[in-house]
C-alpha positions in Angstrom: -108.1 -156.9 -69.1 -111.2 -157.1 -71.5 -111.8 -153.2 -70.2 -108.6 -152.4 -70.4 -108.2 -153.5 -74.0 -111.5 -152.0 -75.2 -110.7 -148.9 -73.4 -107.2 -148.5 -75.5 -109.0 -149.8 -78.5 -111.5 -146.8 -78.4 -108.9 -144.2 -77.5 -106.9 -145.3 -80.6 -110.3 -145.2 -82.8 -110.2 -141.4 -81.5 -106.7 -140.3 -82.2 -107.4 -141.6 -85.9 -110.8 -140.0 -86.3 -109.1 -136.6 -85.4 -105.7 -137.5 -87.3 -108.2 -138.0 -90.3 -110.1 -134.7 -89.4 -107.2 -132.7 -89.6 -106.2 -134.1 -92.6 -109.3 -133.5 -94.4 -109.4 -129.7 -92.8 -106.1 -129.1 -94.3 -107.0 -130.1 -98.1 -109.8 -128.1 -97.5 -107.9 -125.1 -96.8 -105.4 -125.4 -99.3 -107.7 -126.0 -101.8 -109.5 -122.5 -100.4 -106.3 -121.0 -100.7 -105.4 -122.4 -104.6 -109.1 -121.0 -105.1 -108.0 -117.4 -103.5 -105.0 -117.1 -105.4 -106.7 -118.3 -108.8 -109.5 -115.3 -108.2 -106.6 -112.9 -107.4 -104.8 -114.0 -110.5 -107.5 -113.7 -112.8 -108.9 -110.8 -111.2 -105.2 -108.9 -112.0 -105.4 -110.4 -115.8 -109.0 -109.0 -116.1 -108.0 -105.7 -114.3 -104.8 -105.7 -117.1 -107.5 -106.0 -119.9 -109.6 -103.7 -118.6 -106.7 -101.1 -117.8 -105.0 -101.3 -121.2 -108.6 -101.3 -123.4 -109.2 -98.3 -121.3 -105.6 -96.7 -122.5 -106.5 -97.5 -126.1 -110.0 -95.8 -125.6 -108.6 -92.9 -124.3 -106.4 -92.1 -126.8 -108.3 -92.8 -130.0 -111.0 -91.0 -128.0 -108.0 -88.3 -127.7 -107.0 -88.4 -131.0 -109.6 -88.6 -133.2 -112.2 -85.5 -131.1 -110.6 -83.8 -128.0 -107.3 -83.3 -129.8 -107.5 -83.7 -133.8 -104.6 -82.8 -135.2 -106.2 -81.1 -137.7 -109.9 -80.0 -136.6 -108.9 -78.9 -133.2 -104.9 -78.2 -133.5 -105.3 -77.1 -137.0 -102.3 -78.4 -138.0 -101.2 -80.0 -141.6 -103.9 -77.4 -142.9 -102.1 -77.3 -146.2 -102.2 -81.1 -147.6 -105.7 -81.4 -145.4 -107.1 -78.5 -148.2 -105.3 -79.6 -150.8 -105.5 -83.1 -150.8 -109.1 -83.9 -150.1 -111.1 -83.5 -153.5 -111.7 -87.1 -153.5 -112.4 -89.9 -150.7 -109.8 -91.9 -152.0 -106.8 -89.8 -152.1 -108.4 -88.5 -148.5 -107.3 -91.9 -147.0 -104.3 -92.3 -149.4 -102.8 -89.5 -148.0 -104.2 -90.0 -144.3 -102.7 -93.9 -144.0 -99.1 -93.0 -145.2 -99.1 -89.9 -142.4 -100.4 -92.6 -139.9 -97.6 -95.1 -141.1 -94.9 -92.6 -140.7 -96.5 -91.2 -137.4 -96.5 -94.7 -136.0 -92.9 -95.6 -137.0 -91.1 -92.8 -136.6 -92.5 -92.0 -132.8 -91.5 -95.7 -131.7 -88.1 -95.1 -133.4 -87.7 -91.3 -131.5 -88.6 -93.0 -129.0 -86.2 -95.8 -128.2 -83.6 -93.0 -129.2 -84.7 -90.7 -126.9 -81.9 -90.6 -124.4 -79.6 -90.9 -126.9 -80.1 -88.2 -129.3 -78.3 -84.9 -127.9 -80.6 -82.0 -127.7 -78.9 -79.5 -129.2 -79.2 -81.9 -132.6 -83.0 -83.0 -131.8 -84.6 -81.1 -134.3 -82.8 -82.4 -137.3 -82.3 -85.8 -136.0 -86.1 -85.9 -135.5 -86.3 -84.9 -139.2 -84.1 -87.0 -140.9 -85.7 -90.1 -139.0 -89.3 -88.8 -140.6 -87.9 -88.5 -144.4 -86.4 -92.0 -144.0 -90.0 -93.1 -143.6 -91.3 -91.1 -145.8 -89.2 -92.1 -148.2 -90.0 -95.4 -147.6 -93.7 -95.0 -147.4 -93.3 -93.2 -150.7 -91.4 -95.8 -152.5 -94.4 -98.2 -151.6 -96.7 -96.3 -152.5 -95.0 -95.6 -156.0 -94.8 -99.8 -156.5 -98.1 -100.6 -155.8 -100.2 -97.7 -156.2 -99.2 -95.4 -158.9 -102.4 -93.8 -159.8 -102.5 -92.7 -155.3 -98.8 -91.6 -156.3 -100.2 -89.0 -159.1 -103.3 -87.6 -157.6 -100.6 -86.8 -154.4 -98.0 -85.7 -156.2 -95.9 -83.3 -154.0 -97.7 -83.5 -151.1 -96.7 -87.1 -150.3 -92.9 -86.3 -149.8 -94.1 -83.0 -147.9 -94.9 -85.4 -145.1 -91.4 -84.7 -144.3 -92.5 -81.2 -142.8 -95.9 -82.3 -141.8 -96.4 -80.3 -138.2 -98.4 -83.2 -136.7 -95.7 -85.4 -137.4 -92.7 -82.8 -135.9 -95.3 -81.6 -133.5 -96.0 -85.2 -132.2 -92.3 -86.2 -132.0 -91.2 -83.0 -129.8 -94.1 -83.2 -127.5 -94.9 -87.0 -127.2 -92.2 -90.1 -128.8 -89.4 -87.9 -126.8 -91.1 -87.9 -123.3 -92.6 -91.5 -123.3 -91.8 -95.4 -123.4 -91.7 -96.8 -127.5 -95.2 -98.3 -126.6 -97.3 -95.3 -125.5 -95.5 -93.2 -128.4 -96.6 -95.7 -131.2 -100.2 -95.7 -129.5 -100.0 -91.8 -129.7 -98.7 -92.2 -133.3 -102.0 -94.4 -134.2 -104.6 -92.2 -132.4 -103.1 -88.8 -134.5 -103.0 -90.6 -137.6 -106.7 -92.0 -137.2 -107.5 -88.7 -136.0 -105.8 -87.0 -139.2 -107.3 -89.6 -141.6 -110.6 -89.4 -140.4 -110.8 -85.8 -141.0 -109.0 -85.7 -144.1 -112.1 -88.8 -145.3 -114.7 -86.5 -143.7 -113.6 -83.5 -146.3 -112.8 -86.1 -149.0 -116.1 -87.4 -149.0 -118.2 -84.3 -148.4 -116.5 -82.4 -151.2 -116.1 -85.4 -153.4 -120.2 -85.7 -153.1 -120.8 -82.1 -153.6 -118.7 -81.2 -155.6 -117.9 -83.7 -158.2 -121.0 -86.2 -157.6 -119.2 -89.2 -157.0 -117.9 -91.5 -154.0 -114.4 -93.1 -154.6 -115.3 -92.0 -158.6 -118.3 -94.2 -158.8 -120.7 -91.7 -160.3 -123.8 -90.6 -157.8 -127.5 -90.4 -159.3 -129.1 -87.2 -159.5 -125.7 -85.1 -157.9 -123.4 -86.0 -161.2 -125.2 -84.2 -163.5 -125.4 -81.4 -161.4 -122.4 -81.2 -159.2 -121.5 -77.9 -157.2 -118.0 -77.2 -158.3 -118.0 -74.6 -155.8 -117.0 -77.3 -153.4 -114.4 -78.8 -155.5 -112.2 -75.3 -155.3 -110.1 -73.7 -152.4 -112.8 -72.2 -151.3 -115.1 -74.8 -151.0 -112.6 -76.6 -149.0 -112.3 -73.8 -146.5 -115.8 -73.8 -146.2 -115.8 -77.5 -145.3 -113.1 -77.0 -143.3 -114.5 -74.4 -141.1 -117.7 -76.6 -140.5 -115.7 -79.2 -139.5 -114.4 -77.7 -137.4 -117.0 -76.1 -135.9 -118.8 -79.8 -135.3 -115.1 -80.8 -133.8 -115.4 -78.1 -131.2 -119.0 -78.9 -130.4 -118.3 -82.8 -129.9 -115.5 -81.5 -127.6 -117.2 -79.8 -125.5 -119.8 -82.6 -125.2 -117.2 -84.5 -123.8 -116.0 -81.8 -121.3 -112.6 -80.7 -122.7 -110.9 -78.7 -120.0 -110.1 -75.2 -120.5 -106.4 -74.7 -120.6 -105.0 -71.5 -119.9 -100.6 -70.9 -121.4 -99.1 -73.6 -123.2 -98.1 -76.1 -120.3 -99.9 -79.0 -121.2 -101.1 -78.1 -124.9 -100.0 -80.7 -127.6 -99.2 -77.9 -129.7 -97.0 -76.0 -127.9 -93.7 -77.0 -129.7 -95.5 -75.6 -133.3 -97.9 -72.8 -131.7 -97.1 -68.8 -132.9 -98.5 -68.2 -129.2 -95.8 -69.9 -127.2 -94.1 -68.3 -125.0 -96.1 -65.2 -125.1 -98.9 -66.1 -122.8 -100.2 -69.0 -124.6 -104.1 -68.9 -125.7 -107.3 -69.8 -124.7 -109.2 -72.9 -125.2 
């Protein structure tokens, strides 16, 4: 009976150890498994970071060298020339196009599917001179003196080609959220070339930075540089450094007017496009 009993008492010491194992081998594994799924988790958060940093890069990268709206499109020549005898009214002018860009590409946008396109054109428009209008009224309340040195050219954002250009080709093709990002690349593309010009001519020509006077240059500024053809000169530099930076960073050759930003405002379109 003693055998007997010891016997049973050792097989039930057995069962328990393994009851106990299995137990403990099971919180292992589900703990592996919360581990996993915490990795996978944060691995998809990081890859989410990494995908929409690398979105952002691309199009500033895109907006501000490979396709400049005004040093590689060469569009919005006319307030580009005419507006950038001084830094400051360079980026005056430059943040109310990037403000109206921005807004009015989310707006064409969300209306995208809406808007008829036989009426496009002129809905396109009259969503641009309500922002314009607005922009202007700001810009009339708490900057008068920007207001002034603009003058006209501030309301002429209305017929801006970047801004039409950008709507046609871009806000009416994509999501509200990749058009406003396209709407901030262009305009920091457009103001940093407008501030490039402002400056250099600004410098040169009057020998000053933002109207602070500049030793030496002020008392002998080249006024050369402060005239339309000073600016053209500046420009074509410009753009000359634009297409040299571009093709540092291996801009594709496009042949027609497929996948050109500017084929909605291009001369050439339709007629065998261009080379670039």
């Amino acid at each position: 009976m003693a055998k007997k009993t010891i016997s049973k008492g050792r097989d039930h010491i057995e069962e328990s150890a393994a009851v106990i194992e299995e137990i403990q081998e099971t919180e292992v594994s589900g703990e592996i498994s919360e581990a996993a799924a915490e990795g996978v988790a944060s691995s998809e958060h990081a890859n989410a970071k990494q995908s929409a940093a690398g979105v952002l890069g691309d199009a500033m990268k895109r907006g501000i060298i490979l396709e400049n709206p005004v040093l590689r499109l060469v569009l919005g020549t006319c307030p580009t020339l005419a507006t950038t005898t001084a830094a400051s009214n360079a980026i005056g002018m430059g943040i109310a196009a990037t403000l109206v860009l921005i807004c009015s590409n989310t707006v064409i946008s969300l209306l995208r599917n809406i808007i008829p396109d036989k009426v496009r054109i002129p809905a396109y428009i009259t969503i641009i001179a309500s922002f314009v209008s607005i922009v202007q009224m700001l810009v009339k309340a708490f900057a008068p003196a920007l207001d002034e040195s603009l003058g006209i050219y501030l309301p002429l954002i209305v017929v801006n080609c970047i801004i039409l250009g950008r709507a046609e080709m871009y806000a009416s093709k994509h999501a509200p959220a990749l058009s406003a990002l396209d709407g901030l690349a262009m305009g920091v593309g457009f103001t940093t070339a407008l501030l490039c010009m402002g400056t250099i001519r600004e410098i040169l020509g009057a020998g000053s930075l933002f109207g602070a006077k500049l030793p030496i240059l002020s008392s002998q500024p080249i006024l050369f540089f402060s005239l339309a053809p000073g600016g053209f000169f500046v420009f074509g530099m410009l753009i000359a450094a634009a297409n040299r930076l571009s093709r540092k960073n291996h801009l594709p050759v496009r042949n027609g007017c497929g996948d050109c930003p500017a084929a909605a405002t291009c001369s050439m379109s339709g007629k065998g496009g261009c080379k670039q």
